[in-house]
C-alpha positions in Angstrom: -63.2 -88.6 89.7 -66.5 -86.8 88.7 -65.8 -84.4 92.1 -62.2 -83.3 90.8 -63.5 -81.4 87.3 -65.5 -78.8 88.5 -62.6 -78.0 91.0 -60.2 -78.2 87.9 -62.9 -75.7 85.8 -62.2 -73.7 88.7 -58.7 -73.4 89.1 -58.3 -73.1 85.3 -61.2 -70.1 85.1 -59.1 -68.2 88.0 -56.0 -68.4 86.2 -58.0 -67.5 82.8 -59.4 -64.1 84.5 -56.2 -63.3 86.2 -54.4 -63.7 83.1 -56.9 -61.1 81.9 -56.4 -58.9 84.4 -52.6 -58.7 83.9 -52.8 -58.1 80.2 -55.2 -55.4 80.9 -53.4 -54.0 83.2 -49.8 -54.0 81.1 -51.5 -52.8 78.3 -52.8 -49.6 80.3 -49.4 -49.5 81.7 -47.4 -49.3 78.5 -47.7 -45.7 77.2 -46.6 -44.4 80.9 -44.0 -46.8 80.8 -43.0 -45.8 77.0 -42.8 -41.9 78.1 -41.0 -42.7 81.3 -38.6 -44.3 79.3 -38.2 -41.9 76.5 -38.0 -39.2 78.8 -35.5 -41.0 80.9 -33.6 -42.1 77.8 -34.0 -39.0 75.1 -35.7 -41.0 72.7 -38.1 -39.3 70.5 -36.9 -35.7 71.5 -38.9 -36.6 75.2 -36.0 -34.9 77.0 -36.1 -31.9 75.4 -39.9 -30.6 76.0 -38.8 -28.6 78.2 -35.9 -26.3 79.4 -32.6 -27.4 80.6 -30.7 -25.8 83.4 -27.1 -24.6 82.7 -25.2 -25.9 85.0 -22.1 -23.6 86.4 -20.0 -26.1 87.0 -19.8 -27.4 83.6 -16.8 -27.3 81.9 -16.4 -27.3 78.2 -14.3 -30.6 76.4 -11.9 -28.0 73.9 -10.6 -31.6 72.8 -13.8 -32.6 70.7 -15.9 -30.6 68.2 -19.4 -32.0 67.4 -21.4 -31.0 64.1 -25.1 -30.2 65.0 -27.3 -29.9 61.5 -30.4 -28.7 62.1 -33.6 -28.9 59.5 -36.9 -28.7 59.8 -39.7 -29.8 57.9 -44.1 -28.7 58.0 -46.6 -31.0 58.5 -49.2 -31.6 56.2 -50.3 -28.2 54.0 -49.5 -25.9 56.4 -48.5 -22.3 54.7 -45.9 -21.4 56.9 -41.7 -20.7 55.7 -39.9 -22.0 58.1 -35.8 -22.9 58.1 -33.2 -22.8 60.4 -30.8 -19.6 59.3 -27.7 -21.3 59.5 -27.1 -25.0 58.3 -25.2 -26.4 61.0 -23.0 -25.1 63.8 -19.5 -26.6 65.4 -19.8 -27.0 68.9 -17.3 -28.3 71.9 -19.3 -30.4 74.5 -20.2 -28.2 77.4 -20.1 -24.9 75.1 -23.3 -23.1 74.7 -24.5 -22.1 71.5 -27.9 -19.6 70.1 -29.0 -20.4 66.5 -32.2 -19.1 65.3 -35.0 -20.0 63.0 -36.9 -18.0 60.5 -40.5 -18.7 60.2 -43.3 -16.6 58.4 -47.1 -17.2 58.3 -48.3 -17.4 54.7 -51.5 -18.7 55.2 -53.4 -15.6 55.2 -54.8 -15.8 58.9 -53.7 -15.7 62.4 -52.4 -19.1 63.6 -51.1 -20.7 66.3 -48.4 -23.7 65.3 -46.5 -25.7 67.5 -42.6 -27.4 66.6 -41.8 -30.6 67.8 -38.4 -31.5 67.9 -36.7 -34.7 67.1 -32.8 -35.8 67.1 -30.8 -38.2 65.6 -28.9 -40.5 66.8 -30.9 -41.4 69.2 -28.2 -42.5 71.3 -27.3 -38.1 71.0 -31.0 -37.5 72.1 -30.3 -37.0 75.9 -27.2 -35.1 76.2 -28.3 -32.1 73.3 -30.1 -29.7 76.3 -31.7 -27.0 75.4 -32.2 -24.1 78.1 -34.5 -22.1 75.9 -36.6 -22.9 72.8 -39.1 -21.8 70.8 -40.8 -25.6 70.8 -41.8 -25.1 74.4 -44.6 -23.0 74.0 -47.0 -22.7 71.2 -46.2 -20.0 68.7 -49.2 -17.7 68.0 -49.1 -15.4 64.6 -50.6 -12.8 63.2 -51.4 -12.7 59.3 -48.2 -12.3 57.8 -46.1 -12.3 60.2 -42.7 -12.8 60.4 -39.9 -14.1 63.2 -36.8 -15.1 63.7 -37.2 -17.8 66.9 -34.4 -19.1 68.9 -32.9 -22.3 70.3 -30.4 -21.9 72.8 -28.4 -25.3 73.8 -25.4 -27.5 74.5 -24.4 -31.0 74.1 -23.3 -32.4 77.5 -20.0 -33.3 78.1 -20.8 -36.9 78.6 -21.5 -37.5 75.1 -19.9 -40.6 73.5 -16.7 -40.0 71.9 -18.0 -42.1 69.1 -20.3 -39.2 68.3 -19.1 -36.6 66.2 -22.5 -35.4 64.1 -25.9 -34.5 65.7 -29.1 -33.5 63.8 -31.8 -31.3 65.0 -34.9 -31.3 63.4 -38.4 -29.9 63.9 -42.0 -30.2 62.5 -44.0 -27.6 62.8 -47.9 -28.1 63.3 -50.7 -26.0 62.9 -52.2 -26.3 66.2 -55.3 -24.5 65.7 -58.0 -25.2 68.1 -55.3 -27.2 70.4 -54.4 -23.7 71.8 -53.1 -24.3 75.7 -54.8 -21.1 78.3 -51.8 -19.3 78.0 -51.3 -15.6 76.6 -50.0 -15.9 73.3 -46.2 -16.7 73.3 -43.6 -14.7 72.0 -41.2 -15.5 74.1 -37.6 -14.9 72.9 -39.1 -14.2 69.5 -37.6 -11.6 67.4 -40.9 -10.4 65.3 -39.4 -9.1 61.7 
């Protein structure tokens, strides 16, 4: 009886460190597995880091109109204006549309800022595309500069019918010392 413990300390310490092992190992796991996911599923604006291709084939649904809002908000005391110049647009499913925002630097330097988009519902998330966009690319600006910066999208014609109103909304961040190597982007940009 005295022989059987140490083989049952044994078998219980392998099971302990593999245990271990396997919560170390899903916990290094999880944020791949989180982006996969929200990429996969357009949660957390993943899906739309980056742009969409139109696809020719596409047709647009004349039977539905969607309401996209768009606002946008700045993060922490950044000087910037920045505001989407229209409100919201009407927009069939498959139909392209080009809506710009206005943003000026009022922080009496050169900057570089970066949006982040975000849309609601979430279950709207992966079928707003976007085939160009300001929010791809860091925005660099001079001292008191001014710019009207465009999104050019569409909602896919896949989109629930139960979905009549979609919100996009970005937060711009000073990204200062975060600059990517890239020339500075003004891209699409319309400098005012």
């Amino acid at each position: 009886m005295s022989s059987s413990l140490p083989k049952n300390h044994k078998r219980l310490t392998l099971i302990l460190v593999c245990g271990v092992l396997f919560m170390f190992g899903f916990c290094y796991m999880l944020v791949p597995l989180y982006e996969l996911v929200c990429k996969k599923e357009g949660l957390n604006g993943r899906s739309v880091k980056s742009a969409t291709a139109l696809d020719p084939k596409m047709r647009v649904d004349k039977s539905r109109v969607i309401k996209v809002f768009f606002t946008s908000t700045l993060h922490g005391p950044l000087k910037f204006r920045f505001v989407p110049l229209q409100r919201y647009v009407e927009v069939h499913p498959g139909e392209t549309k080009l809506i710009y925002f206005f943003a000026e630097n009022q922080t009496g330097h050169e900057i570089t800022v970066q949006a982040i988009p975000s849309i609601t519902p979430n279950d709207a998330a992966r079928f707003l595309k976007k085939t160009e966009c300001f929010c791809f690319t860091q925005q660099y600006f001079f001292k008191k500069e001014k710019a009207d910066m465009p999104v050019y999208f569409f909602v896919d014609p896949a989109v629930s019918k139960d979905i009549k109103e979609i919100t996009l909304s970005y937060t711009l961040f000073d990204a200062s010392g975060f600059e990517k190597k890239q020339e500075h982007s003004t891209k699409g940009r319309i400098d005012l």
